[in-house]
N, C-alpha and C positions, 0 to 999 in steps of 0.2 A: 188369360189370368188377369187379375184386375189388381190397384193397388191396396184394398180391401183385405184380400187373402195376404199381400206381405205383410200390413198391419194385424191382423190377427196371427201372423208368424210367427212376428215378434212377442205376442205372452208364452208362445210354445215353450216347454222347457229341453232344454240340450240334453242330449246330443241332435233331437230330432230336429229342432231349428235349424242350424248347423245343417244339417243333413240337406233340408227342405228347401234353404237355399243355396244349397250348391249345385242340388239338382237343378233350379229354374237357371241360374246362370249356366250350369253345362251345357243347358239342351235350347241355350237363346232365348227362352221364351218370354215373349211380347207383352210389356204390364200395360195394361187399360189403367190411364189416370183418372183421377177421381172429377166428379164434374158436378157443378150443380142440379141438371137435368136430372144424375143416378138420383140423387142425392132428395129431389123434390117423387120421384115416380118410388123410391124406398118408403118414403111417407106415407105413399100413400098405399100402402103395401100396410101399417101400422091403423091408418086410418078405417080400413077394410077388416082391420081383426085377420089381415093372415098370417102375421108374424109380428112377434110382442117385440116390445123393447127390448125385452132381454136377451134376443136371439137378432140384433140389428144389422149383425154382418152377416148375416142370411140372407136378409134384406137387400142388402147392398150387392150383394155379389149375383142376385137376380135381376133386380133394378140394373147392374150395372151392364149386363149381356143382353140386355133388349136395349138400353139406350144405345149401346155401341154395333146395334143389330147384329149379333151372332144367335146361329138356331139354337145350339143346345148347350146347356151348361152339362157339369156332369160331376155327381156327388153322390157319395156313401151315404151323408146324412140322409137319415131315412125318418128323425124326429119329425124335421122342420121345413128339410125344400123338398124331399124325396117323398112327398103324398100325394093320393090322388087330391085331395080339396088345396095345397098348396099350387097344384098345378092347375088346376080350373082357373082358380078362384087370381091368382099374377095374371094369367093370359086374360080374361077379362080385365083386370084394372089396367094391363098395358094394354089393350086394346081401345079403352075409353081414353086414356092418353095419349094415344096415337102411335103405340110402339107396337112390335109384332112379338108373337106368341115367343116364347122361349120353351123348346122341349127341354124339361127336366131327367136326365139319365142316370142309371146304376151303371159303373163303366164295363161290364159287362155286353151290357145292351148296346153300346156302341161297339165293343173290339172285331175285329173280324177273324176267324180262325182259317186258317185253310182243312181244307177236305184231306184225311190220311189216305 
């Protein structure tokens, strides 16, 4: 998790807030701080037409998982990070940047079920 997602937390309205961070503090989870690096490779995410200004913590929360090198992020949004021309189109511009691909998932696609 990046600090991207607590910033967009906080417009969330309650109870879910609330909720959302009670769960990251239950279960420890690790906040990715913000950096210049997310921050210039998100631009250019804007630069490229793959995600508008208005959608910039989309941006940032892709940006921020190839700067920090993790494979896959993993998101419902099915607008804005969850397409296939979103996914092309970040893996080349972090590839020209020098950062590696980020697979984009429905968390589905990741969970593993055991065999009944």
């Amino acid at each position: 998790m990046n600090q991207y997602v607590i910033d967009e937390l906080a417009k969330a309205p309650e109870p879910k807030q609330q909720e959302m961070l009670d769960t990251i503090m239950k279960h420890q989870v690790a906040v990715l701080e913000k950096s210049t690096q997310t921050e210039d490779l998100a631009a250019q995410y804007a630069v490229h037409r793959i995600i508008s200004e208005i959608h910039s913590y989309d941006r940032f929360h892709i940006a921020c998982a190839a700067v920090n090198g993790m494979d896959v992020i993993i998101s419902f949004n099915l607008t804005h990070i969850n397409r296939l021309s979103t996914k092309e189109n970040t893996e080349l511009v972090n590839r020209l940047n020098g950062y590696p691909a980020v697979t984009i998932s429905l968390p589905m696609e990741v969970i593993e079920y055991e065999d009944d």
